[in-house]
C-alpha positions as CSV (number, residue, x, y, z in Angstrom):
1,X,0.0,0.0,0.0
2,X,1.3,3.5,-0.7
3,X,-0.5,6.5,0.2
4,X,1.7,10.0,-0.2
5,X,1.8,12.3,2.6
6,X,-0.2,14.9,1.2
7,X,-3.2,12.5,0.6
8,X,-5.7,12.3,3.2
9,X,-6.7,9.2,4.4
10,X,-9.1,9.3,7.5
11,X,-9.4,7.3,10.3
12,X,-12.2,4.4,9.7
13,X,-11.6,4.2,6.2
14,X,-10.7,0.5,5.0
15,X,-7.9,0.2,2.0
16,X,-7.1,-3.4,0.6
17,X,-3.9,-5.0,-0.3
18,X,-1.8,-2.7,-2.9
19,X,-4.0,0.3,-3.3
20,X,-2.0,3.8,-4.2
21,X,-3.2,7.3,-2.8
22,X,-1.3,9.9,-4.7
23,X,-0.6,13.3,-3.5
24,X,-3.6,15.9,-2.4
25,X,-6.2,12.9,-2.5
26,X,-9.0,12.1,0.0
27,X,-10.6,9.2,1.0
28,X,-13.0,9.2,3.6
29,X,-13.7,7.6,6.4
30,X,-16.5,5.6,5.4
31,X,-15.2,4.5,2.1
32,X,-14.0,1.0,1.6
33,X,-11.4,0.3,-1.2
34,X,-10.8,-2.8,-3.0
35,X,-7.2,-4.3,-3.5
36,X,-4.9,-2.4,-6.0
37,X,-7.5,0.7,-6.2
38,X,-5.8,3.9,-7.1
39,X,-6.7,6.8,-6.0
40,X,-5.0,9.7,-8.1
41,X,-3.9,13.1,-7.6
42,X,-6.8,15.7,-6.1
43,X,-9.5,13.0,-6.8
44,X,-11.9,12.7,-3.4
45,X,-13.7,9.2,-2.4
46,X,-16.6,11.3,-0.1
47,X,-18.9,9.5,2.2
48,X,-20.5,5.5,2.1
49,X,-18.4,4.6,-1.1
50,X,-17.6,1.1,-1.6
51,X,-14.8,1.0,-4.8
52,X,-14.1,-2.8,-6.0
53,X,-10.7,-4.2,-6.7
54,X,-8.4,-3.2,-9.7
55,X,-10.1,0.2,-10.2
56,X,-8.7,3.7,-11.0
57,X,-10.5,6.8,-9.8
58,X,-8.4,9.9,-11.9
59,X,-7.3,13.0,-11.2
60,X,-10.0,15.4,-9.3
61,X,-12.9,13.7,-10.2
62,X,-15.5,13.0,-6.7
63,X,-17.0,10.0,-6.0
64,X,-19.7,10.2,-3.8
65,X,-20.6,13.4,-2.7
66,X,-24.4,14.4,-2.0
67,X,-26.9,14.7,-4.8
68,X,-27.0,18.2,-6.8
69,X,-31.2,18.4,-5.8
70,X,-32.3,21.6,-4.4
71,X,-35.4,19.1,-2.3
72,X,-32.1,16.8,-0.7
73,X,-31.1,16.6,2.6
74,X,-28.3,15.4,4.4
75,X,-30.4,13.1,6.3
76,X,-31.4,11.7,3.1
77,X,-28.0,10.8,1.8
78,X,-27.2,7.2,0.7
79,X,-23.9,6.0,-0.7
80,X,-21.9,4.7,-4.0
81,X,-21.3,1.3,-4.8
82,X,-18.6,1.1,-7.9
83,X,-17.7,-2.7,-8.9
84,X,-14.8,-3.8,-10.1
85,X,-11.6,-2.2,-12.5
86,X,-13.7,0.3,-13.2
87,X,-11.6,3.2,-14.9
88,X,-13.4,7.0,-14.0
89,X,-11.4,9.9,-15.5
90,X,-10.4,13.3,-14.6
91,X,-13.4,15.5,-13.0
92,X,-15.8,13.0,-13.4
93,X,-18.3,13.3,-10.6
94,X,-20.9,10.7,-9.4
95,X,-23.2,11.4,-6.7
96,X,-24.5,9.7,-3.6
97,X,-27.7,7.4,-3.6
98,X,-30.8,8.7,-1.7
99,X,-33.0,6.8,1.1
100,X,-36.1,8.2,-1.4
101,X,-34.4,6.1,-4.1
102,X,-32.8,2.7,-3.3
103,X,-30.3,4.3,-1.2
104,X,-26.9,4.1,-3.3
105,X,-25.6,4.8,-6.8
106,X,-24.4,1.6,-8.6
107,X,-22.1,0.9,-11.1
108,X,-21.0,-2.5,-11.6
109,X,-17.8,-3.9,-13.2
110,X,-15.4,-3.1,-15.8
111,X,-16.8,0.2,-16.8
112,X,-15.0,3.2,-18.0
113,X,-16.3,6.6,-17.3
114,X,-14.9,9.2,-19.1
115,X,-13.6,13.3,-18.3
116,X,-16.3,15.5,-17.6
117,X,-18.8,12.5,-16.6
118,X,-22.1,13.1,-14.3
119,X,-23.9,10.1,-13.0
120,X,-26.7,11.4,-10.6
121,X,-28.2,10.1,-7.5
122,X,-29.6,7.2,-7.8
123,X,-28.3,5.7,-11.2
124,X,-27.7,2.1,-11.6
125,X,-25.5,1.0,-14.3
126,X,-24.1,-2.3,-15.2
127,X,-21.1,-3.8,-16.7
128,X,-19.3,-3.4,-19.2
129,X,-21.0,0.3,-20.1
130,X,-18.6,2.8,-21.6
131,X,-19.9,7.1,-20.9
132,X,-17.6,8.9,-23.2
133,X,-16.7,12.7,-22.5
134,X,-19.5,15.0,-20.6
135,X,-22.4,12.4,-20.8
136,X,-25.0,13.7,-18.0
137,X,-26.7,11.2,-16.4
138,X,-29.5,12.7,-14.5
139,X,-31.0,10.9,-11.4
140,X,-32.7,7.3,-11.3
141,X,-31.5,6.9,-14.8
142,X,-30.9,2.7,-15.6
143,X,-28.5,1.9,-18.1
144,X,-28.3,-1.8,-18.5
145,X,-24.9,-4.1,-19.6
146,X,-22.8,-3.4,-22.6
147,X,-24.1,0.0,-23.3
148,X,-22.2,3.0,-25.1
149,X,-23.5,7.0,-24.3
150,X,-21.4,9.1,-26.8
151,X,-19.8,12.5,-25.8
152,X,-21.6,15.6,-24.6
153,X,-25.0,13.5,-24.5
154,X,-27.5,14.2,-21.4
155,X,-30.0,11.8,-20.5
156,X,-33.5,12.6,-18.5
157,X,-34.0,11.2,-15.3
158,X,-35.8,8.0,-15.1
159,X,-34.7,6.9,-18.6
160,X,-34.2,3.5,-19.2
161,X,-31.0,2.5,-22.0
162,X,-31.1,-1.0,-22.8
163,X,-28.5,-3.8,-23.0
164,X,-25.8,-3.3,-26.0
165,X,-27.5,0.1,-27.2
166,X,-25.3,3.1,-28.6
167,X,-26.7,6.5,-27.9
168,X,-24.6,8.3,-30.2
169,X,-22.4,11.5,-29.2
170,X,-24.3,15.1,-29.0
171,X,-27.9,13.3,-28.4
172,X,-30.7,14.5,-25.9
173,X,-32.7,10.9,-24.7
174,X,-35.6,11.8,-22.7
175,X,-37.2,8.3,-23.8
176,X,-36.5,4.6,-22.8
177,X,-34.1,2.9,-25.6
178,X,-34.9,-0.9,-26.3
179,X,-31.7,-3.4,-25.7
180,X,-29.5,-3.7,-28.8
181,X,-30.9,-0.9,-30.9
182,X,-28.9,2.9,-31.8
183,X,-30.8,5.7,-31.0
184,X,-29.5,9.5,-32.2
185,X,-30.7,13.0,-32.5
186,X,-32.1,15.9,-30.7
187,X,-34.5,14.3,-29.2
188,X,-32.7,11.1,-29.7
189,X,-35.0,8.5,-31.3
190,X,-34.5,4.9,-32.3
191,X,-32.8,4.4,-36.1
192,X,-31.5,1.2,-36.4
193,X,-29.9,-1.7,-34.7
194,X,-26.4,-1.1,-33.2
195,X,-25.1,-4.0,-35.3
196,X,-21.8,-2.7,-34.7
197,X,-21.9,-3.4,-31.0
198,X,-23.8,-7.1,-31.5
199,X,-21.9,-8.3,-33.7
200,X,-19.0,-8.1,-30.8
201,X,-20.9,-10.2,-28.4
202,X,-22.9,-12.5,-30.4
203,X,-22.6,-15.2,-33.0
204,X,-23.9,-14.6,-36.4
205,X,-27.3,-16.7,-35.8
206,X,-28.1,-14.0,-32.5
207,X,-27.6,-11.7,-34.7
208,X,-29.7,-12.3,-37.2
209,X,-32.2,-13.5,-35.0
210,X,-32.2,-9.6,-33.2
211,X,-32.7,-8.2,-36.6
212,X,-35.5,-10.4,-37.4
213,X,-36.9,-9.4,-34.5
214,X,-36.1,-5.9,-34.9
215,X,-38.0,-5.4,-38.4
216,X,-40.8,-7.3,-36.9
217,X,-41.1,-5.0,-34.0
218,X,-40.4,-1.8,-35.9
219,X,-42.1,-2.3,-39.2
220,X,-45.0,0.5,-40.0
221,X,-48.1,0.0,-38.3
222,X,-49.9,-1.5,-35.8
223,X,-49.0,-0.9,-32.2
224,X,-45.6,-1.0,-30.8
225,X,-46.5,-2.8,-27.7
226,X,-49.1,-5.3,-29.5
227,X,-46.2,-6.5,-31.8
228,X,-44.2,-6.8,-28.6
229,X,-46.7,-8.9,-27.3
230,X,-47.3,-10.7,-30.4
231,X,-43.6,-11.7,-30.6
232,X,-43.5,-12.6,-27.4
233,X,-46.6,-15.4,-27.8
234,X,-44.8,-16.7,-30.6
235,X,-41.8,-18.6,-27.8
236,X,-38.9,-15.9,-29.3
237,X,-35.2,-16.3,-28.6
238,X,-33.9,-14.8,-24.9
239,X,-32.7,-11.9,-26.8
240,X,-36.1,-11.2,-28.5
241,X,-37.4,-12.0,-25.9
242,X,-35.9,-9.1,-23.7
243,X,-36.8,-6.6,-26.1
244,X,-40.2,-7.5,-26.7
245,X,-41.0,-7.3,-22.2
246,X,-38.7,-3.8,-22.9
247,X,-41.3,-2.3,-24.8
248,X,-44.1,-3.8,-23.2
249,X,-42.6,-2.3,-19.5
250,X,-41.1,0.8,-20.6
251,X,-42.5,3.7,-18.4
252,X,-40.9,6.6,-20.3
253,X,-42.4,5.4,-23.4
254,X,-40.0,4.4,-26.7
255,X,-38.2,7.3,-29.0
256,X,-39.8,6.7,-32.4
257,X,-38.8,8.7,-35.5
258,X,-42.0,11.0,-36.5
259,X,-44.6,9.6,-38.5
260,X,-44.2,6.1,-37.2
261,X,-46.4,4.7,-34.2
């Protein structure tokens, strides 16, 4: 373990085996590291944060400090739970969980959260998710395994991002986007599959099977949610499967380009 002697470490906090505190850092004492977490110049680990093993929290971003809501109070506050090797860059900040939410901000392993970042209270991400440069996550927002956000993109709180989608760079999602489809614009609507980012987890049969069951579900007319359940009847493949109960539990409702239902 290595922590420099202009870092801040205070009493109560828990480090594992190897982790590195570089000069002007904090780490509070409620925050539980992981083995070989580093903790880099000027970044601050604030409150109930739990970081998992192998990750690397970059210069001057915060981790965990109460939620940017005018109605929040300290009573209120919940925690951060990061998995593991996550990579967050410089002056990314992610916010504490509330007790009015599920308590605590999650992000689960191998994600890498880029400069300029905000995840809000209450978000809940999953593996494998890349957030490019100043993506604004506001609170309560889900975004499920495999995703990609593009740069400067801001998402509405409450939205739902499926598994494997792309929101691509300088969008504005204010809707829920179904797993393995690429939604774009200003307001970001679904356009196509995100073939690019199936095709690197799934055999050629999954893949054609999603598109099959992408021009089913998105073909003119008719009801979104009746072809949903339609699909569903018919026994579909897991994947089809998750986008058709998608779409038939979205709350937000799903980004369509004008013109179609």
């Amino acid at each position: 373990m290595q922590i420099h002697s202009t870092a801040v470490v205070e009493d109560g906090a828990i480090l594992g085996d190897g982790c590195v505190i570089e000069p002007y850092a904090f780490v509070s004492s409620k925050a539980i590291l992981g083995d070989n977490v580093t903790i880099k110049q000027g970044a601050r680990i604030i409150g109930d944060t739990h970081i998992g093993s192998g990750s690397k929290i970059y210069s001057y971003a915060i981790v965990g400090d109460i939620p940017q809501d005018i109605s929040h109070s300290l009573e209120d506050t919940g925690g951060v739970r990061i998995g593991t090797n996550a990579t967050i860059r410089e002056f990314a900040t992610i916010n504490s969980g509330t007790k009015k939410g599920d308590g605590y901000t999650i992000i689960g392993n191998n994600n890498f959260i880029m400069a300029y970042t905000h995840i809000a209270h209450d978000c809940c991400l999953g593996d494998g998710i890349i957030l490019a440069n100043g993506v604004t996550l506001a609170g309560h927002v889900i975004v499920d395994d495999y995703a990609v956000i593009g740069g400067l993109t801001p998402v509405h709180q409450f939205v739902h991002i499926g598994e494997s989608c792309m929101i691509a760079g300088a969008s504005a999602l204010s809707q829920d986007v179904v797993p393995f489809c690429l939604a774009e614009g200003n307001r970001a609507y679904i356009r196509s599959l995100n073939l690019v980012g199936i095709r690197r987890r799934f055999d050629k049969d999954t893949v054609e099977d999603i598109n099959r069951a992408y021009k089913f579900l998105f073909r003119s007319g008719g009801g979104l949610k009746d072809r949903a359940l339609e699909l569903l009847g018919q026994n579909p493949t897991i994947e089809a499967k998750k986008m058709c109960e998608f779409i038939i539990n979205t709350k937000r409702g799903i980004p369509l380009d004008k013109g179609r239902d």
